[in-house]
C-alpha positions as CSV (number, residue, x, y, z in Angstrom):
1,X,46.2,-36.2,-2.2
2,X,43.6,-34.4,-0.2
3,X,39.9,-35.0,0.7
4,X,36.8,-32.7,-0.2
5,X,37.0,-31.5,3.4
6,X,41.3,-30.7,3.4
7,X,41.7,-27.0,3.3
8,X,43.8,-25.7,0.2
9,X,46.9,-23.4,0.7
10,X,47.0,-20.1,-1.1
11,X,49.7,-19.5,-3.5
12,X,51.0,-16.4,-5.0
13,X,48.3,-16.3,-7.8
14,X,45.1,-16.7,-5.3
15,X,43.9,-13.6,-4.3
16,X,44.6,-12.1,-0.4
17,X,42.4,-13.4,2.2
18,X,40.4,-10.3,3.5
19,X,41.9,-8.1,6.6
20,X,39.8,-7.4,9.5
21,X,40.6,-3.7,10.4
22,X,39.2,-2.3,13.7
23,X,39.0,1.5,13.7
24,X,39.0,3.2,17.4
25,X,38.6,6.8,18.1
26,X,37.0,9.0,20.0
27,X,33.5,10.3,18.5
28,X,34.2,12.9,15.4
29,X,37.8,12.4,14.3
30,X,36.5,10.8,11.1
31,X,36.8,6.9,11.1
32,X,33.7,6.5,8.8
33,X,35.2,9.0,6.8
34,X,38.2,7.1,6.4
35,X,36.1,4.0,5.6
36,X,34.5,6.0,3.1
37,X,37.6,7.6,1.6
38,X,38.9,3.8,1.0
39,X,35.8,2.8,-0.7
40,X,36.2,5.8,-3.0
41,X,33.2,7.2,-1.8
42,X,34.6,10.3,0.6
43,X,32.5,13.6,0.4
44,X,33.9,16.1,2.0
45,X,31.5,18.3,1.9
46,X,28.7,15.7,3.6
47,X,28.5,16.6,7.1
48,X,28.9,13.8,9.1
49,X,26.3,11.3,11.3
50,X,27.3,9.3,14.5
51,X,28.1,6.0,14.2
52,X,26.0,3.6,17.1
53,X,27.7,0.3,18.0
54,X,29.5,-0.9,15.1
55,X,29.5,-0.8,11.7
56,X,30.6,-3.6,9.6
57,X,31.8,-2.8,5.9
58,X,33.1,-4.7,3.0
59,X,35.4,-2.6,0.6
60,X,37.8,-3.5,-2.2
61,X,41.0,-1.8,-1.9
62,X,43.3,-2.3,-4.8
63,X,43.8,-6.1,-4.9
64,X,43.1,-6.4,-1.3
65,X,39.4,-7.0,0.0
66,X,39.0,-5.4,3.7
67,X,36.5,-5.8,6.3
68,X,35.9,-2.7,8.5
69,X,34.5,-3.0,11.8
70,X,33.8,0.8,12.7
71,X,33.4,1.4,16.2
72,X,31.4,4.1,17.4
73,X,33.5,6.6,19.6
74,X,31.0,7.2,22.6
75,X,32.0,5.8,26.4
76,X,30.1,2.4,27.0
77,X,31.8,0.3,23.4
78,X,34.0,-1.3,25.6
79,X,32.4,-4.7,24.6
80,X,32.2,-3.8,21.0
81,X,36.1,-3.0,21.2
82,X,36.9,-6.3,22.7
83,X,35.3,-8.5,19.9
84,X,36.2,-6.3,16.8
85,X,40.3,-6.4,18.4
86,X,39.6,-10.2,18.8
87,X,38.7,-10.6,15.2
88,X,41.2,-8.3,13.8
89,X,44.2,-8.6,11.4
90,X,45.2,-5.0,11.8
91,X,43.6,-1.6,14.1
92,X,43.4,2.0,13.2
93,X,43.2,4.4,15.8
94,X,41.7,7.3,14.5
95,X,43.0,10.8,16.0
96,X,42.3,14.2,15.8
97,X,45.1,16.6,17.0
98,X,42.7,19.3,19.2
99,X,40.8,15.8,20.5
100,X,44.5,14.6,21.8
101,X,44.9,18.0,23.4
102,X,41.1,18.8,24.5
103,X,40.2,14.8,25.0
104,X,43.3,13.5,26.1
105,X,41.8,11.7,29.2
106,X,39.4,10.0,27.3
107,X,41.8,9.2,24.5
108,X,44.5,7.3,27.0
109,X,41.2,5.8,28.8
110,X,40.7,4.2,25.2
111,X,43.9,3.4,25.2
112,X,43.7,1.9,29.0
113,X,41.0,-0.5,27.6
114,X,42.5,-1.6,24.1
115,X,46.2,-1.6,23.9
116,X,46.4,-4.8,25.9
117,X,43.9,-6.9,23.3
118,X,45.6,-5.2,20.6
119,X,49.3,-6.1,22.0
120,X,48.1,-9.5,22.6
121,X,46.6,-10.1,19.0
122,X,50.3,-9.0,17.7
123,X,48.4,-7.0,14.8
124,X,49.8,-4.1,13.2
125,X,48.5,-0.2,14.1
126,X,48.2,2.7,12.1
127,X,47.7,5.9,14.2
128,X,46.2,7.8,11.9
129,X,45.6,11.6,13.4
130,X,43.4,13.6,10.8
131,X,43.2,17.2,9.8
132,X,46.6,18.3,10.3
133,X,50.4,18.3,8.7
134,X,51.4,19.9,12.3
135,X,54.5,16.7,12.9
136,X,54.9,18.5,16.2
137,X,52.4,16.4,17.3
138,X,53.9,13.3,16.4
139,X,56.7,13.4,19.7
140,X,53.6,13.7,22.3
141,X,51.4,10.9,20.5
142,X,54.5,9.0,20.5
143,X,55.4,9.0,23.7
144,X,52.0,8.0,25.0
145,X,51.7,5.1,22.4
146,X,55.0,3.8,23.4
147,X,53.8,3.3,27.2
148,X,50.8,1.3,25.4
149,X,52.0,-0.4,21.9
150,X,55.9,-1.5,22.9
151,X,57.0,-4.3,21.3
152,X,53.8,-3.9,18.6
153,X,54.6,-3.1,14.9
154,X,52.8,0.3,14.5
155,X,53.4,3.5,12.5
156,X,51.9,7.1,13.4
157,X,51.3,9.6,10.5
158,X,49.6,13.1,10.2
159,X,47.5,13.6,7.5
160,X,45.9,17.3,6.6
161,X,43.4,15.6,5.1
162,X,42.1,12.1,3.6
163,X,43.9,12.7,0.3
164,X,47.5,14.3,1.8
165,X,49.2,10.7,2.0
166,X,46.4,8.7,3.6
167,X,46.5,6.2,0.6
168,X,50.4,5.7,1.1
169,X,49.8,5.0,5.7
170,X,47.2,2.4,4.1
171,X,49.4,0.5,2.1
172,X,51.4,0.6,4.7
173,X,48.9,-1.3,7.4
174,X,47.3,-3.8,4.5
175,X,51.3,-5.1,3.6
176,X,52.1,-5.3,7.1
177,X,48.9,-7.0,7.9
178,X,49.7,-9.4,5.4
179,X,53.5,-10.6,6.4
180,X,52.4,-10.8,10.2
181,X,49.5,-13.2,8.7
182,X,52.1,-15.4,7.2
């Protein structure tokens, strides 16, 4: 017998508690996009608008309600990056393939200040890297997200575009979310 104040536990017919997902890139690669393609809203042909600090978004995906803390990509977030990992239940980072080759200081400078927070949350990570299906990328991300993520559940996946397999990396990140929260 509990009191008024005892806090219930959720069983199989409840619905999932929402997931905090922290999306980190550098400025461009498309993490609002993603946020938008989610939310069903994605417009490919709107050009995009800088996100400043961070965004906070509420979006039902399937049966799973998630919480989006978009961070903008610009130098001086560090702070914003530090609370969003904190409150996180999962972390995208966001990559485009010429920003790995053309931004690849500042992309393992991200990586300097997050990968620790994000290893010590012991939250899943989706490396999403946008607008390519080039998989010869994936041996050079891999190798300098393995210096960052070891020991860390994370999966990295090349995506053409929003709608070539995005959906599929997603499920992905929400299930392992979910049996990390349990």
């Amino acid at each position: 017998m509990g009191c008024c104040g005892s806090k219930s536990i959720q069983n199989d017919t409840d619905p999932p508690m929402p997931l905090r997902i922290c999306l980190l890139g550098l400025p461009g690669v498309g993490k609002t996009s993603l946020v938008e393609f989610v939310a069903g809203e994605y417009d490919p042909h709107l050009r995009p608008i800088p996100t400043l600090g961070v965004v906070v978004r509420c979006v039902k995906y399937k049966d799973q309600k998630c919480i989006f803390m978009d961070c903008g990509g610009s130098s001086g977030h560090d702070d914003d990056y530090d609370n969003c990992i904190k409150q996180a239940n999962a972390v995208i980072y966001v990559m485009d393939p010429v920003s790995i080759h053309h931004g690849y200081t500042f992309t393992k400078q991200l990586l300097d200040k997050t990968a620790e927070d994000v290893r010590n949350q012991k939250i899943p990570v989706l490396f999403a890297m946008l607008k390519t299906q080039n998989e010869s990328i994936v041996p050079m991300v891999g190798s300098l997200v393995d210096q960052y993520f070891y020991n860390s559940v994370y999966k990295i996946k090349t995506h053409a575009s929003l709608n070539d397999g995005f959906s599929e990396s997603f499920d992905w990140l929400i299930e392992a979310a979910n049996n990390m929260r349990r």
